[in-house]
C-alpha positions as CSV (number, residue, x, y, z in Angstrom):
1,X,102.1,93.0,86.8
2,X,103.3,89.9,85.4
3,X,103.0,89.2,81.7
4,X,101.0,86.1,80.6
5,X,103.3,85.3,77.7
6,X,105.5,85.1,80.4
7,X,103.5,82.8,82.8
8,X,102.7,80.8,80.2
9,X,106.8,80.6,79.2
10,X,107.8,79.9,82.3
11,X,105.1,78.1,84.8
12,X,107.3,76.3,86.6
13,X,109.4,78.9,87.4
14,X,106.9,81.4,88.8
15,X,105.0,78.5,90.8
16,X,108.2,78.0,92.6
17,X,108.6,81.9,93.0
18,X,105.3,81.9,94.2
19,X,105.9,79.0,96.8
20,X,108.8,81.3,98.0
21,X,106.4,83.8,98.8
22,X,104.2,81.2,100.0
23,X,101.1,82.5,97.6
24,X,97.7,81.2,98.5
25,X,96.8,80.9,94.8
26,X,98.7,79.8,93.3
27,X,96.3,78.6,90.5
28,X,95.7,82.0,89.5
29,X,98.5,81.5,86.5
30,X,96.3,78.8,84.9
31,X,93.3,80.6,85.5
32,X,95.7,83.8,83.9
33,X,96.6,81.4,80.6
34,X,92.7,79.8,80.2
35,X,91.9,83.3,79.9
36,X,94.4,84.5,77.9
37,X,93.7,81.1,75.9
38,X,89.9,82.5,75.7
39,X,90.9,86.2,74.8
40,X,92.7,84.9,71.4
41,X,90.0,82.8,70.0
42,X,87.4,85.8,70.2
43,X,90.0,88.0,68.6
44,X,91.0,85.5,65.8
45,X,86.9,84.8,65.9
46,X,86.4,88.7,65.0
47,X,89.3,89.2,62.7
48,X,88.0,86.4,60.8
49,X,84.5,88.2,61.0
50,X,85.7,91.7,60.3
51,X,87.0,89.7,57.3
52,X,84.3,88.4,55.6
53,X,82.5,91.2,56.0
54,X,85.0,93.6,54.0
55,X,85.3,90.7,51.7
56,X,81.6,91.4,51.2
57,X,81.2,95.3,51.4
58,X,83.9,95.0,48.4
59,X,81.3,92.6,46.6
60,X,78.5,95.0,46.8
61,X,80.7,97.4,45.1
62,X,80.9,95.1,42.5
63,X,77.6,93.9,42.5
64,X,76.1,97.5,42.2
65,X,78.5,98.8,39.6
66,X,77.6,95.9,37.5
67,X,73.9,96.7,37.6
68,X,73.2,93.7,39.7
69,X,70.8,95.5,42.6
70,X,68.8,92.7,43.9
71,X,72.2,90.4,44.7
72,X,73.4,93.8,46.0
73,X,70.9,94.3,48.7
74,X,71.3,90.4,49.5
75,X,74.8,90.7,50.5
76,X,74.2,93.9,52.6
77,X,71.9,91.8,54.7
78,X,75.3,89.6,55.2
79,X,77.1,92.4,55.8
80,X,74.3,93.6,58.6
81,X,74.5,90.0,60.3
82,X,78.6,90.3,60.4
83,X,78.1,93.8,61.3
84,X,76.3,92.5,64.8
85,X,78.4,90.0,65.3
86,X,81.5,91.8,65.1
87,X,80.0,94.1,67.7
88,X,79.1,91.2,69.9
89,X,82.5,89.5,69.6
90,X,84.0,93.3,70.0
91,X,82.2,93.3,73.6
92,X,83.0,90.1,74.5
93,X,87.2,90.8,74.0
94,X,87.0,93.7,76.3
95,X,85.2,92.5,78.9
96,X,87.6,88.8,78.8
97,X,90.3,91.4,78.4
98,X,89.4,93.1,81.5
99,X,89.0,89.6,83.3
100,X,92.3,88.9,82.3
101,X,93.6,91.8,84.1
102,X,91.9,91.6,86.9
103,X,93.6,88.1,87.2
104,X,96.9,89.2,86.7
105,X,96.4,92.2,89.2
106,X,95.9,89.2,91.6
107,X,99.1,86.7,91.1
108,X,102.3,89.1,93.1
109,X,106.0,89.4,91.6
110,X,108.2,86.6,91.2
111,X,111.2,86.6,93.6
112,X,114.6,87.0,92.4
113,X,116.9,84.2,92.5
114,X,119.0,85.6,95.4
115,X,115.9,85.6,97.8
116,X,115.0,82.8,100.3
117,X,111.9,81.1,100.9
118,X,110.2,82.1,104.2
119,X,107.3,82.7,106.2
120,X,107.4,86.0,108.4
121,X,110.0,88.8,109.2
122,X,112.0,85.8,111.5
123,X,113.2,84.6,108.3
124,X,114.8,87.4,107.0
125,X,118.5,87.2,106.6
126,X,120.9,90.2,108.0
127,X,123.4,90.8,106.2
128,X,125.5,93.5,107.8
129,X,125.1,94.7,111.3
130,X,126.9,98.2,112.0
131,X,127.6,97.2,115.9
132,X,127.0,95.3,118.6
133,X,124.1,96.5,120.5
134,X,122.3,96.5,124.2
135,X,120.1,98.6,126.1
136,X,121.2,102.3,127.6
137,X,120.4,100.7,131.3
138,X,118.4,101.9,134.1
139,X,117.1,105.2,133.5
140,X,116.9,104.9,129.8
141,X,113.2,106.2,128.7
142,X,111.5,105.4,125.4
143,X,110.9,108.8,123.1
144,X,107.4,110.0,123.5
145,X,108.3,110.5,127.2
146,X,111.2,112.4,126.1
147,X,109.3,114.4,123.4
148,X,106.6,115.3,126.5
149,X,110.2,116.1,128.8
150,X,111.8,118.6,126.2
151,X,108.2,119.6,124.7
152,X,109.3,118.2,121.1
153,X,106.0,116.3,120.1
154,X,102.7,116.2,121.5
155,X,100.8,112.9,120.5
156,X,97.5,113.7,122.9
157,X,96.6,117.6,121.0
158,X,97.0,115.3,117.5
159,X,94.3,112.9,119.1
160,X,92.1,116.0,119.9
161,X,92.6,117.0,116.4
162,X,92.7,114.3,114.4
163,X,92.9,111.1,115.8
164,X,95.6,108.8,116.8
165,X,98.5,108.6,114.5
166,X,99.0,112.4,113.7
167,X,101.3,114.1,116.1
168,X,102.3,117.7,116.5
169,X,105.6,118.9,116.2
170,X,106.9,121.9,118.8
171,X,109.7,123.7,119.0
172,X,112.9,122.1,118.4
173,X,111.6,118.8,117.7
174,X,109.5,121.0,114.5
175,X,113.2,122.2,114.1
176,X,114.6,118.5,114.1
177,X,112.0,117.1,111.3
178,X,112.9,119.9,109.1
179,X,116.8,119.7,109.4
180,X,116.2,116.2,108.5
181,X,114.1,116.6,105.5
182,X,116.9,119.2,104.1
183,X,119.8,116.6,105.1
184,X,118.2,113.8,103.1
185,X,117.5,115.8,100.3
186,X,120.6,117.6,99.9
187,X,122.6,113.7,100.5
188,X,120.4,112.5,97.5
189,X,121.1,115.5,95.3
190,X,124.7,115.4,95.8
191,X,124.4,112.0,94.6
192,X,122.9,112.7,91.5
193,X,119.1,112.6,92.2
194,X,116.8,115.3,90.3
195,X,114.6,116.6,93.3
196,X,110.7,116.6,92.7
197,X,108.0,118.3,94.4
198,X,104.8,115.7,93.4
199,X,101.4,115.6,94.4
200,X,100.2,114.4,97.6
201,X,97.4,112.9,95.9
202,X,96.7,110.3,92.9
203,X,94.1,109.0,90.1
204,X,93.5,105.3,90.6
205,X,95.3,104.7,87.2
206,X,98.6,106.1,89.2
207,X,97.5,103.7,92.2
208,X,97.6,100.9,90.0
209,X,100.7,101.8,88.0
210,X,102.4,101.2,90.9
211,X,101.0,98.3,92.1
212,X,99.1,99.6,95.8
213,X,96.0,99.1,94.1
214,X,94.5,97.2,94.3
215,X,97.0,95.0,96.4
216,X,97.1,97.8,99.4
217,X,93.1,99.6,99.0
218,X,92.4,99.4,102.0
219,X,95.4,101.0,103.4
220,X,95.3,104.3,101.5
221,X,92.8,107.2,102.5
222,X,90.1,107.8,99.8
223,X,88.6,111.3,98.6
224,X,85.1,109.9,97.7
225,X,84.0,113.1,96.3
226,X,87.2,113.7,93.9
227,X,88.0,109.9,93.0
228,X,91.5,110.6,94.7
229,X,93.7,108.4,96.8
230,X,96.7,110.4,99.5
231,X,99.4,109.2,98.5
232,X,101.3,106.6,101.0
233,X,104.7,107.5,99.5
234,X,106.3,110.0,97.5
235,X,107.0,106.9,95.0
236,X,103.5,106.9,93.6
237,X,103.3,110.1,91.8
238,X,106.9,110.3,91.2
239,X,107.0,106.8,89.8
240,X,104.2,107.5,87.4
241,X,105.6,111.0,86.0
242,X,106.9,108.0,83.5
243,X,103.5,106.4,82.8
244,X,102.8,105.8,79.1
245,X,106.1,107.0,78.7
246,X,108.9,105.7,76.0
247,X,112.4,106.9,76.5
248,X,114.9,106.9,74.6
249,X,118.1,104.0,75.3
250,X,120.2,107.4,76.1
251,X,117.9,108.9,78.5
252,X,118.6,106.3,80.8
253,X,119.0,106.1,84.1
254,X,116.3,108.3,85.6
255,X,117.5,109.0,89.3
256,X,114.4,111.2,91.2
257,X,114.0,112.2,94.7
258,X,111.1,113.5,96.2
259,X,110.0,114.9,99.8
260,X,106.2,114.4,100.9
261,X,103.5,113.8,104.0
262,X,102.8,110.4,103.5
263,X,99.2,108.8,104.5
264,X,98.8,105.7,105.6
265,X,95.2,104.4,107.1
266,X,97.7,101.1,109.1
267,X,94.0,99.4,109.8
268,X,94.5,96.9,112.4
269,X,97.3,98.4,114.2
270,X,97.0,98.6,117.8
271,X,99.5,97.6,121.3
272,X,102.5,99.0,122.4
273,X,104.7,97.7,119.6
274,X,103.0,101.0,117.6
275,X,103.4,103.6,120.3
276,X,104.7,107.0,120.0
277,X,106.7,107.2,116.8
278,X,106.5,103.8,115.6
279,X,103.4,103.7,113.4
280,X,101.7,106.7,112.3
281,X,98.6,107.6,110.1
282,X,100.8,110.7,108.8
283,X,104.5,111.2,108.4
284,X,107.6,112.4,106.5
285,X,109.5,110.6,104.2
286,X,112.3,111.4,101.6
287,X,112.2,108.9,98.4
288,X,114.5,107.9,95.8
289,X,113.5,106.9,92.7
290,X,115.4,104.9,90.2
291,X,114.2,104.1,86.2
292,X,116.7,101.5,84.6
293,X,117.9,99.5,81.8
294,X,117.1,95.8,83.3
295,X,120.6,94.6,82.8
296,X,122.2,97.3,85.2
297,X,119.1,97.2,88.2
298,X,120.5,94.9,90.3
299,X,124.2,96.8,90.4
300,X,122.0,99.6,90.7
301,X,120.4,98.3,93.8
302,X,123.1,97.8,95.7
303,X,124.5,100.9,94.9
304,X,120.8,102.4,96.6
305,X,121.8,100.2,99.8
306,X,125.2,101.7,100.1
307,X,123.7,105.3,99.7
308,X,121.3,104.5,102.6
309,X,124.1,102.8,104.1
310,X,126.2,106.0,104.2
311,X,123.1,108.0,105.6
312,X,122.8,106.1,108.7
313,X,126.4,106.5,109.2
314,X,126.1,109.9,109.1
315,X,123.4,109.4,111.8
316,X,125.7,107.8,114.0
317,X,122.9,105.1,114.5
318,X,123.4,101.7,115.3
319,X,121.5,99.9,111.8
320,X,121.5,96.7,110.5
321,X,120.2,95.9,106.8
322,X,118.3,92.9,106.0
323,X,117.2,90.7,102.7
324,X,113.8,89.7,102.7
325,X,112.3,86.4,102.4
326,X,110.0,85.7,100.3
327,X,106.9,85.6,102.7
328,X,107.8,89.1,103.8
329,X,108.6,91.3,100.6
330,X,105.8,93.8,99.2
331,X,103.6,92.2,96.5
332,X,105.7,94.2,94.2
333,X,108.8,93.6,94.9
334,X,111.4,91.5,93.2
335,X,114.0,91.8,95.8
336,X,113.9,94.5,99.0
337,X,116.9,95.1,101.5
338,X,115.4,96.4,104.5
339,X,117.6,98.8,106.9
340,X,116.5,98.9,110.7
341,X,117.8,101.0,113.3
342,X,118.4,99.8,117.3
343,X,116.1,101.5,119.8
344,X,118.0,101.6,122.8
345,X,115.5,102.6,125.2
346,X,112.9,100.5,123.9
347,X,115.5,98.1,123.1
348,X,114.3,96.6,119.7
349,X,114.5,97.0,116.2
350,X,112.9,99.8,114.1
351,X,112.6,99.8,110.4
352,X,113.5,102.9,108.9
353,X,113.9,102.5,105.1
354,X,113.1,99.7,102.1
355,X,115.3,99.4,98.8
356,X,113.6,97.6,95.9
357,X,113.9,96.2,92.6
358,X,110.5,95.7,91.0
359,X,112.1,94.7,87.5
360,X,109.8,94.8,85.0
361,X,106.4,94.6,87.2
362,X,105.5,98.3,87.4
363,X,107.2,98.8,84.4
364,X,104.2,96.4,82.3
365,X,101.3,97.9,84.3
366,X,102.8,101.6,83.8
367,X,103.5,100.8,80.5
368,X,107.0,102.7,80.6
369,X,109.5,101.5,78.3
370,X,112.7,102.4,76.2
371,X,113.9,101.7,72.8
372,X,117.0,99.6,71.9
373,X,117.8,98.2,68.9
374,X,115.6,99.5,67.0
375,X,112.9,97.8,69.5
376,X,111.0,98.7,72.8
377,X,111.4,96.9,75.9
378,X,110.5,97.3,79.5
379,X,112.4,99.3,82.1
380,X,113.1,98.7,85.2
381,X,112.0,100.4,88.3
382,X,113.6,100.9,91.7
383,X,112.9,102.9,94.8
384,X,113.8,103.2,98.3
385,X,113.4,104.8,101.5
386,X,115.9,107.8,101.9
387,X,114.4,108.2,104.4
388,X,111.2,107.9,106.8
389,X,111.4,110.4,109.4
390,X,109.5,109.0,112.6
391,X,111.5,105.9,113.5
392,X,114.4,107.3,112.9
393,X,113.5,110.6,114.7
394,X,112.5,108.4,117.9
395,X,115.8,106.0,117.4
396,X,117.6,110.1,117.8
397,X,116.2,111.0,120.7
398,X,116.6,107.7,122.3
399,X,119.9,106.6,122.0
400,X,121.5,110.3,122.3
401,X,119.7,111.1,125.6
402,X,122.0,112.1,128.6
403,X,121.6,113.4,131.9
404,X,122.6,116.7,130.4
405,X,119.5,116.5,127.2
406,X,119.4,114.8,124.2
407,X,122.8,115.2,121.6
408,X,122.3,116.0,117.9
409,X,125.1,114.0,115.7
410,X,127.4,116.4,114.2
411,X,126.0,116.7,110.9
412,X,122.3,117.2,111.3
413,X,123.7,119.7,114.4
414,X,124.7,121.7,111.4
415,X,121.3,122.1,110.0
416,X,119.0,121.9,112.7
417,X,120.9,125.0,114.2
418,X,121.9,123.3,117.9
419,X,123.8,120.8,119.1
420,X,121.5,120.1,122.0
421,X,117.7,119.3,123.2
422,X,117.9,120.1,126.8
């Protein structure tokens, strides 16, 4: 969440952050200082109340020790008037206050300087490309035939379960997910990343914190019953382990990682282009999680990309990372790199993991800050994919299958246990 001291500081600058991002409403930062504007003249209206009526309580005193009853009870009938005043004016600030916010929850990050106006995804800019890529030719078949070939994943018994979206896992391609979870881990540990074991569920306050509510509602399953949201990412709850939190200068970073099912309701999504692997209701996903000093999250970003970077490589995938435009970067988001991977068989590109700065947006709404200088200031958080299992599992199968069965690469051979699906 944006401040409003800010907005108001600097409204030409978020109006043309928000034209990067092509923002609908754009009017929502007047709307955001009018209210803010309203919110300070009940407050100076009730201090000024509050006041008078200690400056008359302290008259009574007077009053009565002096013998003086009848002016006494005079002034308590002041004080009784101020009294329901201040109580009015009292209700009034909240609920303003709570209009303010809810206008402010409305009006998305402001882009950071490096990022380019744009529409949709075909304005993103690639940035590196890991190889050249084509198609495996004639033969080639997409992965959910090859997870029903080698019995690795059976997407019809998840229908008859739950419902499209949550596929079973058999055998080998059980085996596959797991050595992948335990490679992604251990490559973020040996890099310095505390490992966390969160909840799979959250409090709205933690939904806010983080900015999916109430930007992303109706994507996130809802437990009537318990006032709970499942969690669409590990980054929720491990992002708000620093709610209301105030660290000290030398406690920084914090550098977490966390495996989890993630839930995701993907309303609206139907068609081939969400097949097999490529959009699910439930999946796994390793997260890294990043709390900063503001000055260093940008280096610190980049250093995420080249740690996903050196993942990939390990996968012996064909990638490409991409910087967002404007138009397509999470309402959150300050700036995001966005790493795809080349399915060969279905011969297009998957996404498998985002990197973002949010600056100081979840920062304000989690209220996590650190002192320096003898002052407190925001942090900044970061996260990114590290990484989402489905896409990447599917992008595995597909561009290692032979005639002989589908090759492992060498260093998730090592965990899974073989070398070979076939």
């Amino acid at each position: 969440m944006l401040q409003v001291n800010f907005l108001r500081e600097n409204k030409n600058l978020v109006l043309e952050g928000l034209k990067k991002r092509n923002f609908k409403n754009p009017e929502l930062v007047n709307d955001a200082v009018s209210k803010d504007d309203e919110r300070k003249k009940i407050q100076y209206d009730l201090d000024e109340n509050l006041s008078q009526m200690n400056k008359i309580s302290k008259e009574i005193g007077l009053l009565m020790k002096d013998g003086k009853k009848a002016e006494a009870e005079t002034a308590k009938s002041k004080t009784a008037e101020y009294k329901e005043n201040s109580q009015k004016l009292q209700q009034k600030l909240r609920e303003t206050e709570e209009q303010l916010t809810n206008i402010l929850y409305q009006i998305p990050n402001i882009p950071s300087e490096k990022v380019n106006a744009g529409i949709s995804a075909d304005d993103n800019e690639i940035v590196f490309q890991s190889v050249e890529v084509s198609g495996l030719g004639e033969g080639a078949i997409p992965h959910w035939e090859l997870a029903k070939k080698y019995n690795l994943i059976d997407f019809e018994l998840g229908v008859k379960i739950a419902g499209a979206g949550f596929p079973v896992y058999f055998g080998k391609g059980a085996r596959l997910q797991r050595a992948l979870v335990q490679y992604f881990l251990d490559k973020n540990v040996a890099a310095g990343y505390l490992e966390v074991n969160p909840p799979h569920v959250v409090n709205e306050n933690s939904g806010y914190g983080t900015a999916n509510l109430p930007d992303k509602e109706g994507q996130m399953y809802y437990i009537n019953e318990d006032d709970l949201y499942l969690i669409p990412t590990a980054e929720v709850p491990v992002t708000n382990l620093y709610r209301d939190v105030l660290f000290e200068e030398k406690d920084l970073p914090v550098k977490n990682t966390a495996f989890s099912q993630c839930y995701r309701r993907e309303a609206g999504s139907y068609g081939a282009h969400v097949r097999g692997l490529n959009r699910l209701h439930q999946f796994e996903k390793v997260e890294i999680v990043r709390i900063e000093k503001p000055e260093n999250s940008y280096a610190v970003l980049e250093e995420m990309v080249a740690h996903v970077q050196g993942i990939l490589e390990d996968l012996e995938l064909p990638y490409r990372i991409l910087r967002l435009c404007g138009g397509d970067m999470g309402f959150a988001s300050a700036m995001t790199y966005d790493f795809e991977v080349w399915s060969a068989a279905q011969e297009k590109w998957l996404e498998v993991s985002s990197v973002s700065n949010f600056e100081t947006f979840q920062a304000n709404r989690l209220k996590c800050r650190y002192k320096t200088a003898g002052k407190s200031q925001l942090v900044h958080t970061l996260n990114g994919s590290a990484m989402a299992l489905p896409r990447i599992m599917a992008a595995l199968l597909e561009n290692n299958q032979t005639e002989n069965g589908i090759k492992i690469p060498k260093k998730i051979a090592k965990y899974a246990g073989f070398e070979m699906i076939g």
